[in-house]
MIMINU-818633 format. One record per residue: residue in three letters; y, x, z of N, C-alpha, C in turn. Coordinates in steps of 0.001 Angstrom, whole numbers, padded with zeros to 6 digits, always signed. Layout:
residues N
ALAYXZYXZYXZ;...
//
This chain:
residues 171
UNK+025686-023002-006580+025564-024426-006450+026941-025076-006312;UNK+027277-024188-005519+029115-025217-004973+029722-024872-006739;UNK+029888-024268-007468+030963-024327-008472+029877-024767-009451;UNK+028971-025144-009684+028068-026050-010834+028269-027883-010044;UNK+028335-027855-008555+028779-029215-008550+030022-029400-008957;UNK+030820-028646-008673+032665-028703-008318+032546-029147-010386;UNK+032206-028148-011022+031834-028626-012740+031298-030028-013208;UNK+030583-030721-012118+030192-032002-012234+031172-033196-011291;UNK+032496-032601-010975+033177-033564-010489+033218-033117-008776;UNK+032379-032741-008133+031940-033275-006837+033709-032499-006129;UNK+034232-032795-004682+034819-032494-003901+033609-031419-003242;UNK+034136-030431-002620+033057-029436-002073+033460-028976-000290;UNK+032647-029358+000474+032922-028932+001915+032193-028119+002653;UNK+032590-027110+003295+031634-026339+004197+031726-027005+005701;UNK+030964-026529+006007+031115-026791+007928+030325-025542+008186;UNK+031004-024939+009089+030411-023432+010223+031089-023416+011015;UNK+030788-024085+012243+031349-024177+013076+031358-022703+013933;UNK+031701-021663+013344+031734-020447+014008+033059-019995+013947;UNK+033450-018566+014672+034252-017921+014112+034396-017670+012779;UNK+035581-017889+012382+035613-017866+010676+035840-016432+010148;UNK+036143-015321+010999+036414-014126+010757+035156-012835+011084;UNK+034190-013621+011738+032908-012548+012019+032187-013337+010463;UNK+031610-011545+010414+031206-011385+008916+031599-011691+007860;UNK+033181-011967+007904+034318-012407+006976+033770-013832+006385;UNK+033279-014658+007148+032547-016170+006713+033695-016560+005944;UNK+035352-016243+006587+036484-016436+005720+036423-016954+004466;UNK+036478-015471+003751+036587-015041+002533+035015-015262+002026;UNK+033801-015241+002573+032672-015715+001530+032879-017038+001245;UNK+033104-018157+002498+033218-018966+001585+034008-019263+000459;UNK+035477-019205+000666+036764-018839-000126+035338-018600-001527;UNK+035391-017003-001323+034615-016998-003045+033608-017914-003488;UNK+032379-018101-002746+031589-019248-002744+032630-021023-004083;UNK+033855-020837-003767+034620-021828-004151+034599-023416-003410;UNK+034686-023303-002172+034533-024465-001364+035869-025086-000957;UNK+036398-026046-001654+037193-026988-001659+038483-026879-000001;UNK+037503-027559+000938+037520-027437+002344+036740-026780+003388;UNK+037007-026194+004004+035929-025566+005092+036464-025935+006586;UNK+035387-026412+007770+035802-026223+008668+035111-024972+009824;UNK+035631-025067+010921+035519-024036+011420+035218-024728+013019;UNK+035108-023155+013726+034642-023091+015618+036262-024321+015885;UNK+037083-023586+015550+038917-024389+015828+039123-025672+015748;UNK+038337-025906+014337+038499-027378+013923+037731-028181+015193;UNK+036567-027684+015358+035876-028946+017124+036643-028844+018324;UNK+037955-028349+018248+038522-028096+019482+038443-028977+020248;UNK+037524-029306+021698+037473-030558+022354+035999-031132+021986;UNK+035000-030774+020903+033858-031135+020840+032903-030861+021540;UNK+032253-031592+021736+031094-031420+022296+030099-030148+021837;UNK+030047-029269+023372+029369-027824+023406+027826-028278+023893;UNK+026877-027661+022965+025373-027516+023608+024942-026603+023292;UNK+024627-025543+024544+024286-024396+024216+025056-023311+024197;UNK+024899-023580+022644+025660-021900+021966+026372-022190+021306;UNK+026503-023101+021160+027838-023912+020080+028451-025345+020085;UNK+028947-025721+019453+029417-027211+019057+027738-027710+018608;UNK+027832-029069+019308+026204-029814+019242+025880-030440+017567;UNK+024985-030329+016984+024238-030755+016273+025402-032071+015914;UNK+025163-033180+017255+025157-034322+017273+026944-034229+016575;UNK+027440-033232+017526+029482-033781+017166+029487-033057+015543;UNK+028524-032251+014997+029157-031629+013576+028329-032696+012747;UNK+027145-033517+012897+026736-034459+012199+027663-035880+012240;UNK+028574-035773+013186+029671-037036+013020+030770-036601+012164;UNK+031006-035540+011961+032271-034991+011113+031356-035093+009644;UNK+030716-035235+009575+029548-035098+008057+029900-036452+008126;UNK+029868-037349+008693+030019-039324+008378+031278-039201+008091;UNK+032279-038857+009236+033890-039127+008934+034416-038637+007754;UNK+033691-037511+006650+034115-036790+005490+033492-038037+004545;UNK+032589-038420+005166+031949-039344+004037+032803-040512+003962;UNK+032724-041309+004956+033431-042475+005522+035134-042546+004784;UNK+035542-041197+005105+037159-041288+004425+037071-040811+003216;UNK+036362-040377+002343+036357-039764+000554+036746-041736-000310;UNK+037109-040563-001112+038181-041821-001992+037264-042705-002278;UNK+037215-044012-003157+035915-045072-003523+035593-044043-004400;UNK+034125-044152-005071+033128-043245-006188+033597-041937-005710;UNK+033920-041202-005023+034149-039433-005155+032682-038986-004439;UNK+032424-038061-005494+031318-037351-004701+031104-036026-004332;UNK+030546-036197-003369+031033-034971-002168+029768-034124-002033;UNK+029692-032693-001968+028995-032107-001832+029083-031039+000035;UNK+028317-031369+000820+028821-030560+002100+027763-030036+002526;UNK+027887-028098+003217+027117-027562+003003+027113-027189+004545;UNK+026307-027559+005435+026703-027686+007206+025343-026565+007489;UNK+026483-025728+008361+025629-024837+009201+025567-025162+010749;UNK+024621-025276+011385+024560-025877+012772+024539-024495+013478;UNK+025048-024848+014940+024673-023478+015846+024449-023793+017296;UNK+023926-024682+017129+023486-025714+018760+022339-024823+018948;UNK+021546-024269+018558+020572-023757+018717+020410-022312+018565;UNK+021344-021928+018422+021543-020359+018294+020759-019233+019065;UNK+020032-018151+019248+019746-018014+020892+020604-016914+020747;UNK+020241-016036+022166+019180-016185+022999+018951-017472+023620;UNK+018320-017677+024568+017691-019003+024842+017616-019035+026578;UNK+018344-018634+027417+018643-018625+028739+019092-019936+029067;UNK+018451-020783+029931+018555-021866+030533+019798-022472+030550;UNK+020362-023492+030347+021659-024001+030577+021419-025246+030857;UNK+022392-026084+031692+021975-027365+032459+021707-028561+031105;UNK+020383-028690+031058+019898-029557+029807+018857-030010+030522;UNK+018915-031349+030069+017631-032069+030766+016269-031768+030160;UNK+014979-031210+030911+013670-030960+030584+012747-031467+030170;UNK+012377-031784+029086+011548-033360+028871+010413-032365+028721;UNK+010397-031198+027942+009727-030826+026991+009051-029079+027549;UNK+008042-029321+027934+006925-027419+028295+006292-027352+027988;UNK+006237-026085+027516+005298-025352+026384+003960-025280+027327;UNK+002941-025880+026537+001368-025339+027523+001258-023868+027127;UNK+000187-023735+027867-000554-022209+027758+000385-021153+027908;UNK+001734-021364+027636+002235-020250+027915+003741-020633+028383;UNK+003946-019602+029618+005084-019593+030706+006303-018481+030119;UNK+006858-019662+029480+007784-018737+028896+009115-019955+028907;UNK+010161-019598+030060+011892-020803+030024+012146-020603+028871;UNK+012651-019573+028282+013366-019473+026757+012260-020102+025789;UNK+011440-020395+025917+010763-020617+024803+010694-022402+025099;UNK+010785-022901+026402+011161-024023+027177+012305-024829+026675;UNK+013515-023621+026689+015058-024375+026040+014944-024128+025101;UNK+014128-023662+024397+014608-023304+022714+013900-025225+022353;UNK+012598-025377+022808+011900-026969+022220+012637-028260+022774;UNK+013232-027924+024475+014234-029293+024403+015504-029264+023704;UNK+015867-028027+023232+017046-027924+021938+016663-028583+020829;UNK+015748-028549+020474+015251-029065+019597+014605-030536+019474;UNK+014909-030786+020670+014641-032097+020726+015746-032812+020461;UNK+016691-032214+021064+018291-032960+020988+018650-032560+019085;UNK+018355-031851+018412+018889-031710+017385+017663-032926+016738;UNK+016356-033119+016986+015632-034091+016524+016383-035394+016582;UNK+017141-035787+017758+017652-037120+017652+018580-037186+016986;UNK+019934-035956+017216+020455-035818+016347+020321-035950+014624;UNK+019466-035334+014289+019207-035671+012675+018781-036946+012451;UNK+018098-037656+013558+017791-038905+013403+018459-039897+012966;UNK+019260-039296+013835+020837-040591+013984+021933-040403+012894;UNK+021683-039755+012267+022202-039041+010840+021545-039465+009831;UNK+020704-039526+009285+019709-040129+008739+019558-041479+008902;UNK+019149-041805+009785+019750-043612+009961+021009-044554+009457;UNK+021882-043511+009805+023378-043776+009747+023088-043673+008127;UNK+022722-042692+007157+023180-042739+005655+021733-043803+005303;UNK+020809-043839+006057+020073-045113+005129+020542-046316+005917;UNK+021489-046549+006205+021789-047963+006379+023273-047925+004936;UNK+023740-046729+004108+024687-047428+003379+024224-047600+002077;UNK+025304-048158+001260+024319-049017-000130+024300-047397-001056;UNK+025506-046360-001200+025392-045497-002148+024037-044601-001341;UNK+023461-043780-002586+022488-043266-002423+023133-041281-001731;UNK+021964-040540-000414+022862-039392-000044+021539-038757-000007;UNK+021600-037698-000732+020764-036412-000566+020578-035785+000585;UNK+019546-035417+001670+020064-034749+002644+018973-033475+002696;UNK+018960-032133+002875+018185-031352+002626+018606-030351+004331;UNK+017907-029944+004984+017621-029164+005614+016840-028365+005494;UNK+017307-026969+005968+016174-025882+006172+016920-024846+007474;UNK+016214-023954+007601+016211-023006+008969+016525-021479+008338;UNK+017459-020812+008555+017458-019453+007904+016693-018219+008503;UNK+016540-018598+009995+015903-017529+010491+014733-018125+011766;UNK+013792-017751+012441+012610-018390+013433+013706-017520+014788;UNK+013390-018173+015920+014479-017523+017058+013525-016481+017608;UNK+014418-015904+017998+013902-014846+019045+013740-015350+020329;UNK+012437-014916+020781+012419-015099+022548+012514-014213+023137;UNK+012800-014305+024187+012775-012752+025753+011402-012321+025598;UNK+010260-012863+025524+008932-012527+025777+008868-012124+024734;UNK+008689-010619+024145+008526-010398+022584+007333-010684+022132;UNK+006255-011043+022669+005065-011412+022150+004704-013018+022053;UNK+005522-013618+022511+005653-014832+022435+004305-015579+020973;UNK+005262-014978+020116+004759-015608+018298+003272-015231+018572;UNK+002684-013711+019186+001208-013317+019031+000404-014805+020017;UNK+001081-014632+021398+000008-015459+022253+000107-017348+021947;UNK+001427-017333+020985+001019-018896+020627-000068-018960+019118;UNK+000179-017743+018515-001050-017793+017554-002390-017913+017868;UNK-002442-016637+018720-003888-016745+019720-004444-017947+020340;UNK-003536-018769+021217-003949-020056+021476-003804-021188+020443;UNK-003654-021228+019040-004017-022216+018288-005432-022225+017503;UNK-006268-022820+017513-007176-023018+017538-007310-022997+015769;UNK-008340-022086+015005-008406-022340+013624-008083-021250+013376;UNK-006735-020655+013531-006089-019872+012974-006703-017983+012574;UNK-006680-018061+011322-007733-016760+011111-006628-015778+011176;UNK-006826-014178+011032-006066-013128+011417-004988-013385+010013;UNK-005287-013700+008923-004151-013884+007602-003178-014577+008106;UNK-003945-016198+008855-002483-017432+008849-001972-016950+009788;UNK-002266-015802+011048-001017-015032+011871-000342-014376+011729;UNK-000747-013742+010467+000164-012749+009797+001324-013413+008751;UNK+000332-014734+008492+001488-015213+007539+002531-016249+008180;UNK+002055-016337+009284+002413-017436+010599+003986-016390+011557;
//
């Protein structure tokens, strides 16, 4: 994708806000062909939630790339978040949000994490439909988290109501 846009003009940016040297993220992106990349270094001073730099401070560096690109340049940026990373051990975050039926903290901070990345995308989303050029925005999830309770996934299947033995398996 990055060198079929880079062929259609676009400027190309990564964001991973991780170490740039575990799993040589380095050099994949490098081959990948990504223009700019930033990194864990580049938020030096950003705002930490969790397990990483927050949702909220790497979705403001996504405006400021936008905000400063030349007039007409179009930009392609490919953002990996890690606010939500687990394991999922309590950290001072305010509680809005408990899981019924089942007593599980990690499974507790994993949904008010997710609440904060909900506003977060919100406010991201807001922010690009208030400008006149038109912005693609696509999210997805690469992996479902792990909890401490390894049965976690069985007893929230069990307590949803409907669900036949296939949609748990496929669940």
């Amino acid at each position: 994708m990055v060198s079929l846009l880079k062929e259609e003009g676009y400027t190309t940016y990564s964001i991973h806000p991780e170490n740039r040297r575990n799993w040589n993220r380095e050099k994949v992106y490098e081959y990948l062909g990504f223009d700019h990349s930033y990194w864990m270094e580049d938020f030096d001073g950003g705002e930490i939630l969790h397990a990483g730099i927050s949702d909220r401070e790497i979705y403001q560096r996504v405006i400021d790339i936008y905000e400063s690109r030349e007039a007409d340049a179009k930009l392609f940026l490919y953002n990996v978040t890690m606010q939500n990373h687990g394991g999922y051990t309590w950290v001072d975050l305010e509680e809005t949000i408990q899981a019924t039926n089942l007593d599980s903290r990690d499974l507790n901070m994993y949904l008010n994490l997710i609440r904060y990345s909900d506003d977060a995308f919100r406010e991201l989303v807001e922010y690009f439909d208030s400008q006149e050029e038109k912005v693609l925005i696509c999210m997805f999830g690469d992996h479902q988290p792990l909890f401490d309770i390894e049965d976690t996934y069985n007893v929230i299947c069990d307590i949803t109501p409907g669900l036949t033995a296939a949609d748990k398996l496929m669940n």
